[in-house]
C-alpha positions in Angstrom: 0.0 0.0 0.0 1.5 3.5 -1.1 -0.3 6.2 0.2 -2.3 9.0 -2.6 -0.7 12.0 -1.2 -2.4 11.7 2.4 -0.9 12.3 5.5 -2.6 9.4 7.2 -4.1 6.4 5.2 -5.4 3.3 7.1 -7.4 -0.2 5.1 -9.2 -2.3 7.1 -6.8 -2.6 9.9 -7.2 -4.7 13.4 -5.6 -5.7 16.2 -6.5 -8.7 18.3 -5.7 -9.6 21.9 -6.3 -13.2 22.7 -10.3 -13.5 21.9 -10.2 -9.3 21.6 -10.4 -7.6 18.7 -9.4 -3.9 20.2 -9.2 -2.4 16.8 -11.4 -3.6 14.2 -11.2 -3.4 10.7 -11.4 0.2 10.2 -10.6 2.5 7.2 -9.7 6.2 6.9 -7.4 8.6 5.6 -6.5 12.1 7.0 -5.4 15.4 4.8 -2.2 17.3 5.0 -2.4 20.3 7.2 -5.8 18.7 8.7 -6.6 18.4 13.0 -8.4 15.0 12.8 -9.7 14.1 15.8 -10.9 10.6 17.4 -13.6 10.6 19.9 -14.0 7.6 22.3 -14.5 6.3 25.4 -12.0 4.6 27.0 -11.2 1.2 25.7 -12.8 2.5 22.5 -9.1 1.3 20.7 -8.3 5.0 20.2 -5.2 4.5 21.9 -4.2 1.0 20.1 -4.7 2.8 16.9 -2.4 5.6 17.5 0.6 3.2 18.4 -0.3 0.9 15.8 0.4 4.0 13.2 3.3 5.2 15.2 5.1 2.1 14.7 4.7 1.0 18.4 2.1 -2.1 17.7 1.9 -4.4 14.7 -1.2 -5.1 12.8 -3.3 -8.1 13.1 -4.3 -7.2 9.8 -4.9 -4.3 7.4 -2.5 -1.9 5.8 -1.8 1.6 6.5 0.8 4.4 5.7 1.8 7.1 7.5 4.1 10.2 6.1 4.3 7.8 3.3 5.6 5.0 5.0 4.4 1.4 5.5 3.4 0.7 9.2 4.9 -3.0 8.8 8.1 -2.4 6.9 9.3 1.3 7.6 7.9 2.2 11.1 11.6 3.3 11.8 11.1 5.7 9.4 7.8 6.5 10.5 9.5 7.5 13.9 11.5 9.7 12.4 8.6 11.8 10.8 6.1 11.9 13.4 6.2 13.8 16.7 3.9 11.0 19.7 2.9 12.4 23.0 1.3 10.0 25.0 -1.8 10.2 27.1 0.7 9.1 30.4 3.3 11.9 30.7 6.6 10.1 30.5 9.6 12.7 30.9 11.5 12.7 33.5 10.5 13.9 36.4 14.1 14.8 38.5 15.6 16.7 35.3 15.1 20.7 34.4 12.7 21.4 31.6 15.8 22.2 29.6 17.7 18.9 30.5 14.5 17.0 29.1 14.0 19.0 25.9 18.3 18.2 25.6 18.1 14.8 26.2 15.2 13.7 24.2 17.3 16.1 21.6 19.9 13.5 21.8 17.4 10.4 21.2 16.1 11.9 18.1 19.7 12.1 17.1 20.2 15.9 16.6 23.7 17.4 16.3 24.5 19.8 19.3 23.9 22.6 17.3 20.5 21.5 16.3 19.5 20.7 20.1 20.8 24.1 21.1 19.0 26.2 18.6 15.7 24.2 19.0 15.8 23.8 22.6 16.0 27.7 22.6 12.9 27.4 20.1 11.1 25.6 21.6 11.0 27.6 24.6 10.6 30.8 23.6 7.6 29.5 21.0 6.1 27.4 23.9 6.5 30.0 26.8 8.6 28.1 29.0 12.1 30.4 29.5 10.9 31.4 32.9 10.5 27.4 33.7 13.9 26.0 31.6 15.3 25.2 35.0 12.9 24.2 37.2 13.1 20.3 37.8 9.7 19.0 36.1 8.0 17.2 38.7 7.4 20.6 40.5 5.5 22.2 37.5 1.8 22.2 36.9 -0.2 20.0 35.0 -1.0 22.5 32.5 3.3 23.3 31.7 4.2 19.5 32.1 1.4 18.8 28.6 3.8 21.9 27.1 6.9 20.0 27.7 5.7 16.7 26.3 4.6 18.9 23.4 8.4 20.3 22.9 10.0 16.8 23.0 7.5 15.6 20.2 8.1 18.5 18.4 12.2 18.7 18.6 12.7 16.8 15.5 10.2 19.4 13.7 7.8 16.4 12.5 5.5 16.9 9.4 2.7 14.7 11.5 1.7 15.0 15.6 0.1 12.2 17.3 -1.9 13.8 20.4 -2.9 10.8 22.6 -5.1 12.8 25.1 -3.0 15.7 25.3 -5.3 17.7 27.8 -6.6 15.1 30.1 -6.5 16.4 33.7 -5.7 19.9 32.7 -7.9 23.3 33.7 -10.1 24.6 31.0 -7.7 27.8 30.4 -4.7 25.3 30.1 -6.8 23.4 27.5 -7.7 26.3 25.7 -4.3 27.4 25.5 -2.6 24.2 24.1 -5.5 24.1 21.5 -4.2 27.5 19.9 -1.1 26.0 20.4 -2.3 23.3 17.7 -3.6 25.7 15.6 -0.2 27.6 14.9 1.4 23.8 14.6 -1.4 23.8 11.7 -0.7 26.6 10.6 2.7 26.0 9.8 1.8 23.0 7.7 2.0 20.2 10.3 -1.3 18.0 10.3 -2.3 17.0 13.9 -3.6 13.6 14.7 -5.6 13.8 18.5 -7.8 12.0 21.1 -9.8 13.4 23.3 -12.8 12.7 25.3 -13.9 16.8 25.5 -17.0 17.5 23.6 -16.0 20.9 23.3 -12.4 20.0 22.1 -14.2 17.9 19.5 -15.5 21.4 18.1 -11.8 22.7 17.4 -10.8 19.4 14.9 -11.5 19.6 11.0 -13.0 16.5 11.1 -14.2 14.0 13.2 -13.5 9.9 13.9 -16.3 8.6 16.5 -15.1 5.1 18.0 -17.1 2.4 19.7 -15.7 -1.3 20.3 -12.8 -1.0 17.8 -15.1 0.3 15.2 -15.5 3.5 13.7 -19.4 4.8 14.0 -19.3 7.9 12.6 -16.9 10.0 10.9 -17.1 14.0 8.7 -16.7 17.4 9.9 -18.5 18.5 13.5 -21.1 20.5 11.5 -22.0 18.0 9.4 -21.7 15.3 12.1 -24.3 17.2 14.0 -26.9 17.8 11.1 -26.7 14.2 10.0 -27.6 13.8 13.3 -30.2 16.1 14.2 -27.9 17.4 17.1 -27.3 21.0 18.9 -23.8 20.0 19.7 -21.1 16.9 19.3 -22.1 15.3 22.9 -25.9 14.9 21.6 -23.8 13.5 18.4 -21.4 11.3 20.1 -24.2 9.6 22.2 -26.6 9.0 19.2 -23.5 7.6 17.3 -22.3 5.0 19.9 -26.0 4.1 20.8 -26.9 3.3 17.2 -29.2 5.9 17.0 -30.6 6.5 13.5 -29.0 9.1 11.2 -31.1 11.3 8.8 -30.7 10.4 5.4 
């Protein structure tokens, strides 16, 4: 499979646990320069099906590409063109914010040049100068998600893969990590994200509703919500999952 110019392109793919089919047999693509978004409750396979594209989990079947790239034969090179922050924060906690943004500089195998200059970047463009040597286990919630943001961004990634990215932050912190999205869009990166937030649904071009593994509804939140004869996404998302009828 060789994808048409998309950014994301997934073909009937699923992933089985024992008797548990966590992912199954679903089919998508995402644009360039696009914020797709996959709604879900937990256990929906949201999760499964972000590290099955990031080259963390092999198929049980199906074919997808992402940058490009084969998920079962180039998923190193997949790493090196995506930018993953997980929905558990993994940095670590006893270095500085700058020691972090260096290190992970180091993984992604950048020059020291290249770690210097984006480290400096990144904290200028993510606000966090005044934090750089603060040890990271005493910052807020809200500045540790802007961290995790800088490491997957260090290797300046065409594609981000948003696991969650806001879950136990304030409202204001959410708001202000989604503009931060939007300027990562606007500079030509296309943003793949979970979430659980009705309201953070709203901000995403388009829109993947998961039940079971299986994709129930998918399209932009304004159409999602006349298709379903629904005020908002919430009223959408619970007709969608409960098999409510659609009108044609």
């Amino acid at each position: 499979m060789r994808s048409n110019g998309y950014a994301v392109e997934v073909e009937n793919l699923t992933r089985i646990f024992g008797d548990f089919k966590a992912v199954n047999d679903i089919s998508f693509q995402v644009e360039k320069g696009e914020i797709f978004g996959f709604l879900g409750a937990n256990g929906a396979g949201k999760t499964t099906t972000i590290r099955m594209l990031c080259g963390l989990l092999l198929p049980s079947s199906g074919q997808a590409t992402v940058a490009g790239f084969d998920i079962y034969k180039e998923y190193e090179k997949i790493k090196q063109h995506i930018g993953y922050m997980s929905q558990k924060f993994s940095l670590y906690e006893d270095l500085t914010v700058r020691e972090n943004i260096e290190f992970y500089g180091g993984v992604y195998g950048l020059s020291r040049k290249e770690i210097s200059d984006r480290t400096k970047e990144l904290l200028d463009y993510l606000n966090l100068n005044q934090q750089a040597d603060h040890l990271t286990k005493s910052l807020p919630v809200g500045w540790k998600q802007r961290l995790a943001l800088s490491t997957a961004l260090l290797h300046n990634p065409p594609i981000i893969f948003l696991d969650e990215p806001t879950s136990g932050v304030d409202p204001v912190s959410r708001r202000n990590f989604w503009l931060l999205i939007y300027e990562l869009v606007e500079q030509g990166k296309t943003v793949f994200v979970t979430t659980h937030f009705m309201d953070e649904a709203e901000y995403c071009h388009r829109l993947s509703i998961m039940k079971d593994g299986r994709i129930e509804a998918m399209g932009k939140p304004r159409e999602l919500k006349i298709k379903y004869s629904a005020d908002n996404l919430n009223d959408v998302f619970l007709k969608a999952v409960q098999g409510g009828a659609a009108n044609e």
